[in-house]
Structure formats: C-alpha cells, structure tokens
C-alpha positions in Angstrom: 207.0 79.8 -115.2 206.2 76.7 -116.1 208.2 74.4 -114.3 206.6 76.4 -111.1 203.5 75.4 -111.9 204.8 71.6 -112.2 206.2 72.1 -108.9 203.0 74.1 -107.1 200.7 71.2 -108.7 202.8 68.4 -107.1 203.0 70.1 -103.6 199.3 71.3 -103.5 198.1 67.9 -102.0 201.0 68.2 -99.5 200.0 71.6 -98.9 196.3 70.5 -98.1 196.9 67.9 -95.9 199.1 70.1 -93.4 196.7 72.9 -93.5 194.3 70.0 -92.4 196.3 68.6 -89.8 196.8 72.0 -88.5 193.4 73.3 -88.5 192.7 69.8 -86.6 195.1 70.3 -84.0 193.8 74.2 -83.5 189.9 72.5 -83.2 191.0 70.0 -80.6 192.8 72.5 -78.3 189.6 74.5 -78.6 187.6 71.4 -77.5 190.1 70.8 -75.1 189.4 74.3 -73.2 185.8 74.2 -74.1 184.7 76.9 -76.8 182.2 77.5 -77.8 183.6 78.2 -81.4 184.3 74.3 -81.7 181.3 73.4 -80.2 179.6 75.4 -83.0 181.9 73.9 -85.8 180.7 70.2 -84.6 177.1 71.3 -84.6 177.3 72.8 -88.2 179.5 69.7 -89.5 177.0 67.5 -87.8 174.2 69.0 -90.0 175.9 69.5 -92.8 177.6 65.8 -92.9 175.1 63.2 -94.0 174.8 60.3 -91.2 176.1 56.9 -92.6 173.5 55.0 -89.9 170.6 57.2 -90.0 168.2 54.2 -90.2 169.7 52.3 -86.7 169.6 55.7 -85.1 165.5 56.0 -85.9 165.4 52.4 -85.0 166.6 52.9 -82.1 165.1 56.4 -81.0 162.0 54.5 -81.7 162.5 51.2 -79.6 163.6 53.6 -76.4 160.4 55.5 -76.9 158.4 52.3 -77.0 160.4 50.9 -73.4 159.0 53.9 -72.0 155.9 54.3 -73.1 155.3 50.2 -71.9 157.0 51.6 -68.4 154.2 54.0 -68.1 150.6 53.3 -66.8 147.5 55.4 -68.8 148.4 58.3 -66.6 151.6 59.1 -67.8 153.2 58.5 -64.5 156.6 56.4 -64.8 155.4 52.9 -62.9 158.9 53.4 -60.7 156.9 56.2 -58.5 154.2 54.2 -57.6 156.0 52.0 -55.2 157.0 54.1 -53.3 
C-alpha cells in the first residue's frame, strides 16, 4: 500500500498537467465554434485573475477619454460633423 502511494504521489503532477492540456484543448474547440460556455469561462477567469498592467490600462483608458473630449466642441458634438 505503500509503495502505491510512492507511485500515485510521483505521477500526480503528470496527471495534472494532461488533465490541463486536455481541458485546454476542449476550451479552444469551444471557442473555435463559438460557445457561449467558453465565452463565459474567459469572462469569469478575467475577473477572477488579477491584471498584471492594471495601471497602463487606466492610463490609457484615461488618455483616450481626454483625445475625445479635446475633439469635442462645448456642445458635445464630435468636431468631424461640423464640416460637413
């Protein structure tokens, strides 16, 4: 009994990584066909994952608000519809 937990403990990590592999290959079909199921598995891991460049994507949220705002005149129209 024992040694088959020697061997199970050695082979876990093996064991993990092609469960991984498969349940990769299974998520990328389903994005290939366009399910919703692994359109809903991006959205939760995308909350649920922190985001490594949260500051450069405020940054720069915040510097295409500003290009627009500077593209607008004090009525809120876009300056591109008053030429014609």
């Amino acid at each position: 009994m024992n040694n088959l937990m020697m061997i199970l403990a050695v082979l876990m990590p093996w064991l993990f990584f092609v469960l991984f592999i498969l349940l990769c290959a299974k998520l990328v079909s389903w994005a290939r066909q366009r399910r919703t199921s692994a359109i809903a598995f991006g959205v939760l891991v995308q909350m649920l994952l922190p985001d490594p460049k949260a500051q450069l994507t405020i940054e720069a949220v915040a510097e295409s608000k500003q290009q627009v705002k500077k593209q607008q005149d004090e009525n809120g129209k876009p300056l591109d519809d008053q030429l014609d």
